[in-house]
C-alpha positions as CSV (number, residue, x, y, z in Angstrom):
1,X,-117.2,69.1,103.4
2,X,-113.5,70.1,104.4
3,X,-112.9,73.1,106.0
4,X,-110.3,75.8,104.9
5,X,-109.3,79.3,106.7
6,X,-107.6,81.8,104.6
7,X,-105.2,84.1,106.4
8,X,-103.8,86.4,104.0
9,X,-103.4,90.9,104.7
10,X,-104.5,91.2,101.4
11,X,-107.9,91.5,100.7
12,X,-108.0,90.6,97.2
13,X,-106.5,87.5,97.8
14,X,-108.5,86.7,100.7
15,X,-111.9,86.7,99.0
16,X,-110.4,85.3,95.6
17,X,-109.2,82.7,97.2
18,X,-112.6,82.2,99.2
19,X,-114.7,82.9,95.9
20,X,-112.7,80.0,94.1
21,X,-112.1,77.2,96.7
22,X,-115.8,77.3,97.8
23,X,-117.0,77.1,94.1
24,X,-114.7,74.3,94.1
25,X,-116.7,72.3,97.3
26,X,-115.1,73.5,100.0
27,X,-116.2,75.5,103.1
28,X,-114.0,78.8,103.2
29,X,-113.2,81.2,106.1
30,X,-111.0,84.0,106.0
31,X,-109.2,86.9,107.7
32,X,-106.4,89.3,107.9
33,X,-105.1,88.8,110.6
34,X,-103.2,86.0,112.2
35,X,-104.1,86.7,116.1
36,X,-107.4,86.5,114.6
37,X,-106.7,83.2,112.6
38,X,-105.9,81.8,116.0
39,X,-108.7,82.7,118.4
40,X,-111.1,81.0,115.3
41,X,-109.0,77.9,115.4
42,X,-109.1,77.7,119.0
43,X,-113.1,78.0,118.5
44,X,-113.5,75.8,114.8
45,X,-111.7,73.1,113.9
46,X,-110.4,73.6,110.2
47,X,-108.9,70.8,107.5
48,X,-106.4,73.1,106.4
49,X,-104.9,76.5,106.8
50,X,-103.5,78.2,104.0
51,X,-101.4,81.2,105.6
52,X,-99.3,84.4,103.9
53,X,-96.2,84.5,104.7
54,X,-95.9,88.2,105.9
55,X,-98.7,89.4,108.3
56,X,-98.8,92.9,109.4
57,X,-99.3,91.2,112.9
58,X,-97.2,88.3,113.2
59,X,-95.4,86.1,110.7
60,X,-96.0,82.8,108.8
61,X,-93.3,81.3,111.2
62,X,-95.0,82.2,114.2
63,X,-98.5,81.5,113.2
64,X,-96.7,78.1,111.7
65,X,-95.7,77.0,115.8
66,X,-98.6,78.5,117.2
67,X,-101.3,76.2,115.2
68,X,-98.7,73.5,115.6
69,X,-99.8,73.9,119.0
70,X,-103.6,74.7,119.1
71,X,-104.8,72.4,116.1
72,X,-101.9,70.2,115.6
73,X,-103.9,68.0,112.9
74,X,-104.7,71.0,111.1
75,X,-102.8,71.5,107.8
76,X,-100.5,74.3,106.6
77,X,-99.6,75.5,103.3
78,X,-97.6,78.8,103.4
79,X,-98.1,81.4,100.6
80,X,-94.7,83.5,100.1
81,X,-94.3,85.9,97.8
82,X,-90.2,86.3,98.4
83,X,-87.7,84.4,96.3
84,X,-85.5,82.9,99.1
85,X,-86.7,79.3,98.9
86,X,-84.5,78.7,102.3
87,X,-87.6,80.5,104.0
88,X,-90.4,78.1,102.2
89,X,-88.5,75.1,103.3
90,X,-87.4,75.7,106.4
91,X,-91.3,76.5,106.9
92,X,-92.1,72.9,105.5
93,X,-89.1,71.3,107.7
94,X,-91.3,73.2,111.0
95,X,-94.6,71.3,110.3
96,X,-96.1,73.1,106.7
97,X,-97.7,70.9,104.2
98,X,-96.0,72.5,101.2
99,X,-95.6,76.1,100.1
100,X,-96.6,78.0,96.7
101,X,-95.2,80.9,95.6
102,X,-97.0,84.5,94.2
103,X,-98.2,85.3,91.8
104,X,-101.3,82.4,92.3
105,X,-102.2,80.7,89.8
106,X,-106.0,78.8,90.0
107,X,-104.7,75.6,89.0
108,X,-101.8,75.4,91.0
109,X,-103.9,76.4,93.7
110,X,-106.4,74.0,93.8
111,X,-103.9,70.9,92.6
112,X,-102.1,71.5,96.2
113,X,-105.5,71.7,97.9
114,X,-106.9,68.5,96.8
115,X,-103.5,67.0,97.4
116,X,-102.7,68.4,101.2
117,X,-106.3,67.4,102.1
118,X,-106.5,63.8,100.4
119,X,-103.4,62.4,99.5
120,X,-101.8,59.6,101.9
121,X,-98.3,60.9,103.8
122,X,-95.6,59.4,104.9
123,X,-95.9,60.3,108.7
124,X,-98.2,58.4,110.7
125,X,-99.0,61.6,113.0
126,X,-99.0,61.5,116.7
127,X,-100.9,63.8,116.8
128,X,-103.7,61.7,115.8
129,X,-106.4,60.4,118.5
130,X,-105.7,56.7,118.8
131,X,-108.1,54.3,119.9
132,X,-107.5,52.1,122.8
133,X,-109.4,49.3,121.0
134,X,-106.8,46.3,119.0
135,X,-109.5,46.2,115.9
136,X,-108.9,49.9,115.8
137,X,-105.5,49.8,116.4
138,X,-105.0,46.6,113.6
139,X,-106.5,49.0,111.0
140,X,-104.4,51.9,111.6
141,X,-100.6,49.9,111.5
142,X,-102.4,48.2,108.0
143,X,-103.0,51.9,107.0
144,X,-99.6,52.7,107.4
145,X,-98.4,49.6,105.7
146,X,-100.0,50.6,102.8
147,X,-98.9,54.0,103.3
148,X,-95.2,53.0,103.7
149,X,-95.9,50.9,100.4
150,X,-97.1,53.7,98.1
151,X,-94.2,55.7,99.3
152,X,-91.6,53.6,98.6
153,X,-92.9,52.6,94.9
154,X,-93.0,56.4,94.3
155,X,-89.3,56.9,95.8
156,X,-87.0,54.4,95.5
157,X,-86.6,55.3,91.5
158,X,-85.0,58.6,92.6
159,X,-83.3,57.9,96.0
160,X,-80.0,57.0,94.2
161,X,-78.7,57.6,90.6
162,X,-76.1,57.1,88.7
163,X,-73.0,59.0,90.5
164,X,-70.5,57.3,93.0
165,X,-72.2,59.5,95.8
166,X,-75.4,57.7,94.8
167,X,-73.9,54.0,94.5
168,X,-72.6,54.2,98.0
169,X,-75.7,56.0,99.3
170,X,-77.8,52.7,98.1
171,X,-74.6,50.0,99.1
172,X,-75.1,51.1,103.1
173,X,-78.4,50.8,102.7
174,X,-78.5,47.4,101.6
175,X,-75.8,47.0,103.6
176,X,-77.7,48.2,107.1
177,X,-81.4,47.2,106.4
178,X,-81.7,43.4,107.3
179,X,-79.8,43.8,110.5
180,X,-81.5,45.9,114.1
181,X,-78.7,48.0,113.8
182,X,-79.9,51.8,115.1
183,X,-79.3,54.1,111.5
184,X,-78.3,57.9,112.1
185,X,-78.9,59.5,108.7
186,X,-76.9,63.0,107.5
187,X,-78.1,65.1,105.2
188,X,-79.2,69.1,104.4
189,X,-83.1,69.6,104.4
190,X,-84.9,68.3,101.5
191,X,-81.8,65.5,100.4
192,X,-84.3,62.4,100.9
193,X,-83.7,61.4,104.8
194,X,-87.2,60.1,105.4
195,X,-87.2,58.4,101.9
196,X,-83.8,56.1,102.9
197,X,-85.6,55.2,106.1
198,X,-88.8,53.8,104.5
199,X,-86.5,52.1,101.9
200,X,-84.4,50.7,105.2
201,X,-87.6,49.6,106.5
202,X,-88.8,48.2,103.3
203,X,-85.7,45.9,103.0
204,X,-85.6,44.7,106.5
205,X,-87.2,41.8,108.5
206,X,-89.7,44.5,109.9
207,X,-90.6,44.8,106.2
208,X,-94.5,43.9,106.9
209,X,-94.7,45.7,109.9
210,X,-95.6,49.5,110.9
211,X,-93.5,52.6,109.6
212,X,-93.9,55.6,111.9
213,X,-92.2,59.2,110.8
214,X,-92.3,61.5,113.6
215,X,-90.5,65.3,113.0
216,X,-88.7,66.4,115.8
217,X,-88.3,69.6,114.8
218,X,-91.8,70.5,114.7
219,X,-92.7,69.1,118.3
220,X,-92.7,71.7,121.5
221,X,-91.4,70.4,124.5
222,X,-94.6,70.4,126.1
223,X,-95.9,68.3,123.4
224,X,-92.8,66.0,122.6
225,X,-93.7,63.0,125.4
226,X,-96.8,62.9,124.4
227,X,-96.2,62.5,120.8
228,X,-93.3,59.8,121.1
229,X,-94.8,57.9,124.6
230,X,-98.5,58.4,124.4
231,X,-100.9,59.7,127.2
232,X,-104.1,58.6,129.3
233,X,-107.2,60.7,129.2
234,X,-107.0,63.7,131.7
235,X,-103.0,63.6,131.6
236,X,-103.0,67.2,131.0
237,X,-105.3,70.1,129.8
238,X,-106.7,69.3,126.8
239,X,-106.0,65.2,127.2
240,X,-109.7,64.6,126.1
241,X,-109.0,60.9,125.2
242,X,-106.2,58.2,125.1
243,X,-103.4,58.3,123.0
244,X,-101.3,56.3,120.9
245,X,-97.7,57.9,120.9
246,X,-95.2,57.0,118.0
247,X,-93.3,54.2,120.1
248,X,-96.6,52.0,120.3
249,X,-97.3,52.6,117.0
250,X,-94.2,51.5,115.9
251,X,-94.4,48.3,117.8
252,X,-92.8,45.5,116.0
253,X,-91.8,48.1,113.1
254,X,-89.4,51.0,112.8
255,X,-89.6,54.1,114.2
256,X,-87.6,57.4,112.0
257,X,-87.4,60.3,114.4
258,X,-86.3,63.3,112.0
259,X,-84.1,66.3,113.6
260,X,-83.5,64.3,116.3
261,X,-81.1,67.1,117.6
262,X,-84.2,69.5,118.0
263,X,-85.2,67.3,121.3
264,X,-85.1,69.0,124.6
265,X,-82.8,67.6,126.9
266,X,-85.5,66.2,129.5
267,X,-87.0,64.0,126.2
268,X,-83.4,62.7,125.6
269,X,-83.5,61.7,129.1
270,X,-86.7,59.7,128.5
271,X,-85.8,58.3,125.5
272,X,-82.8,56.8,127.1
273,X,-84.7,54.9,128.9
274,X,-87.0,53.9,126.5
275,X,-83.9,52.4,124.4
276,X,-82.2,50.7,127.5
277,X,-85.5,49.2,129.1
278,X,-87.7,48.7,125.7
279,X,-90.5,50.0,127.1
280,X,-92.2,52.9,127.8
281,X,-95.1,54.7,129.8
282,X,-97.5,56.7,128.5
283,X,-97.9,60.5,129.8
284,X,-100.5,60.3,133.0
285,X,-99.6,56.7,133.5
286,X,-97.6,54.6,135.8
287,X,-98.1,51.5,133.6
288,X,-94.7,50.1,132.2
289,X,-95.5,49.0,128.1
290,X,-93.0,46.8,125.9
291,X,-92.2,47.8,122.9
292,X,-90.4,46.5,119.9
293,X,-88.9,49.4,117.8
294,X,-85.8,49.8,115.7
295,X,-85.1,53.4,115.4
296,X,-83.6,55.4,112.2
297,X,-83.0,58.8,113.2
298,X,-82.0,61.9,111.2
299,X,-80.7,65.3,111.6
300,X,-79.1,67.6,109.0
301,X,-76.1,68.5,111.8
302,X,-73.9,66.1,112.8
303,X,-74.6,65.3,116.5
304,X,-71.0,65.1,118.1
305,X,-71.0,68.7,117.2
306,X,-74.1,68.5,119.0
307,X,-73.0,66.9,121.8
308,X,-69.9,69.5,122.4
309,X,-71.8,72.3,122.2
310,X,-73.8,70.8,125.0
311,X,-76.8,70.3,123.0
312,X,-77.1,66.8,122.7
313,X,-76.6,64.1,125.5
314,X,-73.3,62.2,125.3
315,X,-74.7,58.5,126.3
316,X,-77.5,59.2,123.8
317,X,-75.8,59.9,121.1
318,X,-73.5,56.7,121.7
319,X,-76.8,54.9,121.6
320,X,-77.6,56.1,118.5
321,X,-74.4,56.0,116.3
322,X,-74.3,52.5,115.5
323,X,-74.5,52.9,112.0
324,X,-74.4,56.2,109.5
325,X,-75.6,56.8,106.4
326,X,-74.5,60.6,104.7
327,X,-77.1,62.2,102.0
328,X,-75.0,64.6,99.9
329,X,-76.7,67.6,98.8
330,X,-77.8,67.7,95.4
331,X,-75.7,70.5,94.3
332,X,-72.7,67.5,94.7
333,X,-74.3,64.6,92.7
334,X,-75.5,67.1,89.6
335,X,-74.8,64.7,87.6
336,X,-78.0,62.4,88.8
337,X,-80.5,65.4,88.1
338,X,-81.0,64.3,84.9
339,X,-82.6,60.9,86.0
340,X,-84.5,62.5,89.1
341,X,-86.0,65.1,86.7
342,X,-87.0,62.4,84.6
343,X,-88.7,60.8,87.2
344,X,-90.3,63.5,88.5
345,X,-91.7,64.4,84.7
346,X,-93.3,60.6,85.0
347,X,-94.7,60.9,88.1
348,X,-96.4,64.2,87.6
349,X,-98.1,63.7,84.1
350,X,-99.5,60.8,85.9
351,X,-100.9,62.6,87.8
352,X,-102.2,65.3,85.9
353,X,-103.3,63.0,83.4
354,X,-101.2,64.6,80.7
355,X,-98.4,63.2,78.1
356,X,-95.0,63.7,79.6
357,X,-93.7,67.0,79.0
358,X,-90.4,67.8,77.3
359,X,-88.0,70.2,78.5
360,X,-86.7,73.4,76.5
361,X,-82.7,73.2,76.3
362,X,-82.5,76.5,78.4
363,X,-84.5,74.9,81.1
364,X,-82.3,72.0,81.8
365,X,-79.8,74.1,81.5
366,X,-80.7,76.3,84.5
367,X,-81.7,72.9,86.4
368,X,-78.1,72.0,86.2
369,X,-76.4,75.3,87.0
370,X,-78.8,75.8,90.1
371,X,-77.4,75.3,93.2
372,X,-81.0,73.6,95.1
373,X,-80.5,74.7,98.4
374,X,-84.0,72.6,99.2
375,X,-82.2,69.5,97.4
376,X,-84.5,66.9,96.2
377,X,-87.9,68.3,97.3
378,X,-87.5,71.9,96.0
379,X,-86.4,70.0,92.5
380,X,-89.7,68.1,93.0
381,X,-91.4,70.9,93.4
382,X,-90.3,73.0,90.4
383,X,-90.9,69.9,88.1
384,X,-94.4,69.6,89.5
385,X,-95.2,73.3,89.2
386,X,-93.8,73.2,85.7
387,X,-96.0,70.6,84.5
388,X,-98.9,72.2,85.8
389,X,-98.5,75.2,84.7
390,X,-97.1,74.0,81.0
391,X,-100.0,73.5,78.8
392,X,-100.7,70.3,76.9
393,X,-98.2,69.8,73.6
394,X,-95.7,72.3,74.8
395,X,-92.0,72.1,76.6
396,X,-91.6,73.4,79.3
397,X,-89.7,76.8,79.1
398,X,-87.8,79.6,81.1
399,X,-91.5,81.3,82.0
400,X,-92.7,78.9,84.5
401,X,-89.4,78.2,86.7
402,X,-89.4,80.1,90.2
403,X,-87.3,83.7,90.0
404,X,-84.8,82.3,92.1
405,X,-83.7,80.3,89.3
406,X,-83.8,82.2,86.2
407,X,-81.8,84.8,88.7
408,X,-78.8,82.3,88.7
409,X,-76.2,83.3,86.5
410,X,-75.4,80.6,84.0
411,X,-72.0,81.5,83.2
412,X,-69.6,78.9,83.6
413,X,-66.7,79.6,86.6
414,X,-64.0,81.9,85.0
415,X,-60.7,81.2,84.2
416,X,-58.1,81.9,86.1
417,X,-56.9,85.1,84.3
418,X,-60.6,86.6,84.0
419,X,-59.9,86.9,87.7
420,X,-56.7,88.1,86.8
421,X,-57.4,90.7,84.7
422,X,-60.3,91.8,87.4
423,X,-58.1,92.4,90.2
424,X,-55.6,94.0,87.9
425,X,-58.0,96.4,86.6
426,X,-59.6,97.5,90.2
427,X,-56.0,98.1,90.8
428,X,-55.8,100.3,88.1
429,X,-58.3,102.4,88.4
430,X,-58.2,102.6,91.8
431,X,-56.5,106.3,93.4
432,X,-55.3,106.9,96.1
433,X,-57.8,109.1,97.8
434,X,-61.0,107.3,96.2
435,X,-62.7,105.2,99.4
436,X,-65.4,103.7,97.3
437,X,-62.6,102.0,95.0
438,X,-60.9,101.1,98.4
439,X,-64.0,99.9,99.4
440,X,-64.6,97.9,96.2
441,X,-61.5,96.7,96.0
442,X,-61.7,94.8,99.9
443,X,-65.5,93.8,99.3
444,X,-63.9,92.1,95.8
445,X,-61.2,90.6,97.5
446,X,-63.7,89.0,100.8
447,X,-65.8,87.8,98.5
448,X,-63.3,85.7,96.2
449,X,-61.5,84.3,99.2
450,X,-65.3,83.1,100.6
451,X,-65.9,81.4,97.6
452,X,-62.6,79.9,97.0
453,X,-63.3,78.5,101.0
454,X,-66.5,77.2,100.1
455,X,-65.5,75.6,96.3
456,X,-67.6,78.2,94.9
457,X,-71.2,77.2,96.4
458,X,-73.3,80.5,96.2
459,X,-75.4,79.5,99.2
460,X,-73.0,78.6,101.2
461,X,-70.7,82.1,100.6
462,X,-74.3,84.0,101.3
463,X,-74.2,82.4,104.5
464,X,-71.0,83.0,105.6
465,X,-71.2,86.7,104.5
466,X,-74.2,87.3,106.4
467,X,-76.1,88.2,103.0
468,X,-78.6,86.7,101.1
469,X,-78.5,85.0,98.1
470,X,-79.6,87.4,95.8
471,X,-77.4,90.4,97.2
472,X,-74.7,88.2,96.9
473,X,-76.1,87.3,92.9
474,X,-76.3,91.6,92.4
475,X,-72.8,92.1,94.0
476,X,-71.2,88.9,91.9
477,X,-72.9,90.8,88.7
478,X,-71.6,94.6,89.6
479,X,-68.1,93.4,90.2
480,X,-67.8,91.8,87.0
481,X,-67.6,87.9,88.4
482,X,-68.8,85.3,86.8
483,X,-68.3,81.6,87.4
């Protein structure tokens, strides 16, 4: 029976949540608190941990790198009840499962569940005990053959599309994947950088060979050697047994290190020398090992900025940049939504079991308007939760999208003498003497120029005006701008 703890500061949702999932098979602990949540992790080993957000004692973030630490098998979905989906994914990017947004709905609930605790990933974990033994070992690269195979059939269909950002996204690849050349992939959070490695992998002479994922981002450095290099029993508190690390794993395979910028620089140093010398020595060891790797590696900033901000080691980075591959962000190929959306429709109502939903006009509207700061896997997401949620016969309408997105203004951009006429008028009624037209006026002015900067991406201009996205939605709406 797998185990789940509940860590909510509600405690409706707390024993809801416990009522329903252990009437659905599973064995359910809960609490309120999350200093709490990890004294009974360090005592119990749980499955999975499904976490609020906002704690009164600590945050989802924090609790996120602390059980990273204490149970780093353990999975992590994140409950948020706040429409910024920056927050859920940058939670996922740091080690969560998945995240599911308030109000909870039974279904949806227990559709992630199932899937968190038994569906295959991608990432062959480090984290994972290895066994020393080569029948043991055998079984685990075959598992991640298979793995790596089930992930590719359900990607490659979406990786690319029909624009010219697409076509030249899948040309490198094609391009790059039978040589040993070492791949540095671009892109924001969410734009498919571990799904162009597997299909690098899957078209390359390593093809029947292992396919190790290993996120960067969500290692601490006190954890990071072990992960990539392995350790002998007794290495270090809590070394209760010999370990595999990603680099023996990968053996005669590839190896995708994600956020590869996140490393600290004493790792850099040692995987330096794991790239010149091909081998590597495990953590508590003084054994040399050979290994056989070719290395993709990812990060969503580019890493000569990296490297002259001091961040990133020079020699490294040389290492690496052999060959790059750029990911756009979906907001710049909009015109391939319509074929991942349609793959994403298939791919859920299999596995729901349902007919293939349709989608109201209104609703692919708003998919094409909306900007997708989590790119491909928020818009995999939405289409999942939609499905769910849509009951069988029906199209999918307005009423079961996230808030973010019905809070988009649809409005095409305005013409140039809208804007015209906009600045004319604050001029107008603007006296001499009255500082909240002043004020109105500049905050107008700062916030056209932003979005002139940045072509008129929303995200971006709430970024670089240090607000949020809907503040930024609320100011665009009292000043009249629509675009």
């Amino acid at each position: 029976m797998k185990s789940i703890l509940i860590v909510d500061d509600e405690i409706n949702i707390c024993t809801l949540l416990s009522k329903f999932l252990t009437k659905n098979g599973f064995k359910v602990d809960s609490t309120m608190q999350g200093n709490t949540a990890l004294k009974m992790l360090a005592e119990k080993h749980y499955d999975l941990v499904i976490c609020d957000y906002r704690l009164k004692d600590t945050d989802g973030a924090q609790l996120l790198t602390s059980i990273r630490e204490i149970r780093p098998q353990t999975v992590v979905i994140i409950i948020t009840g706040y429409s910024d989906v920056r927050t859920a994914v940058d939670m996922v990017k740091n080690g969560a499962f998945d995240y599911i947004s308030k109000p909870l709905y039974p279904d949806e609930i227990l559709a992630l569940v199932n899937k968190a605790l038994s569906s295959p990933t991608p990432v062959v974990m480090a984290t994972q005990e290895a066994h020393a033994d080569t029948t043991q070992e055998t079984r685990a690269h075959s598992h991640s053959n298979e793995v790596h195979q089930q992930y590719q059939e359900e990607n490659e269909h979406y990786v690319f599309g029909e624009s010219e950002a697409a076509k030249e996204h899948y040309r490198q690849i094609t391009l790059v994947a039978p040589t040993d050349y070492t791949v540095v992939i671009y892109g924001e959070t969410g734009t498919g950088k571990e799904s162009a490695a597997h299909l690098i992998h899957a078209h390359s002479k390593r093809k029947h060979e292992p396919f190790i994922a290993l996120d960067c981002g969500s290692l601490s450095k006190e954890l990071a050697a072990s992960e990539l290099f392995g350790h002998e029993k007794g290495a270090f508190t809590g070394a209760i047994g010999t370990k595999i690390g990603a680099f023996e794993q990968a053996h005669g395979g590839t190896l995708f290190l994600d956020e590869i910028a996140n490393l600290s620089y004493d790792i850099q140093v040692a995987l330096l020398r794991v790239i010149q010398e091909k081998q590597i020595r495990r953590v508590g060891s003084m054994k040399e090992i050979a290994v056989d790797v070719r290395l993709i590696v990812a990060s969503n900033e580019k890493l000569q900025e990296s490297v002259q901000k001091g961040k990133f080691r020079e020699d490294l980075f040389h290492r690496f940049n052999e060959f790059t591959i750029y990911i756009p962000p979906l907001r710049e190929r909009t015109e391939d939504l319509p074929l991942m959306v349609a793959s994403f429709l298939k791919q859920t109502a299999k596995e729901l079991n349902k007919p293939i939903p349709k989608l109201s006009s209104q609703v692919l509207d708003c998919i094409l308007q909306y900007d997708w700061p989590g790119n491909i896997r928020e818009l995999k997401n939405v289409i999942r939760r939609a499905c769910l949620l849509t009951p069988e016969g029906l199209e999918i309408g307005m009423s079961v999208l996230p808030l973010e997105m019905k809070e988009t203004p649809l409005e095409s951009f305005a013409a140039p003498s809208q804007t015209a006429l906009m600045e004319e008028a604050l001029d107008i009624d603007m006296q001499p003497n009255d500082l909240k037209a002043v004020a109105l006026k500049a905050e107008y002015v700062k916030i056209m120029n932003v979005l002139k900067a940045v072509k008129y991406n929303k995200t971006k201009a709430a970024q670089m005006l240090n607000i949020d996205r809907k503040t930024l939605y609320n100011k665009l709406r009292l000043l009249n701008i629509s675009y």
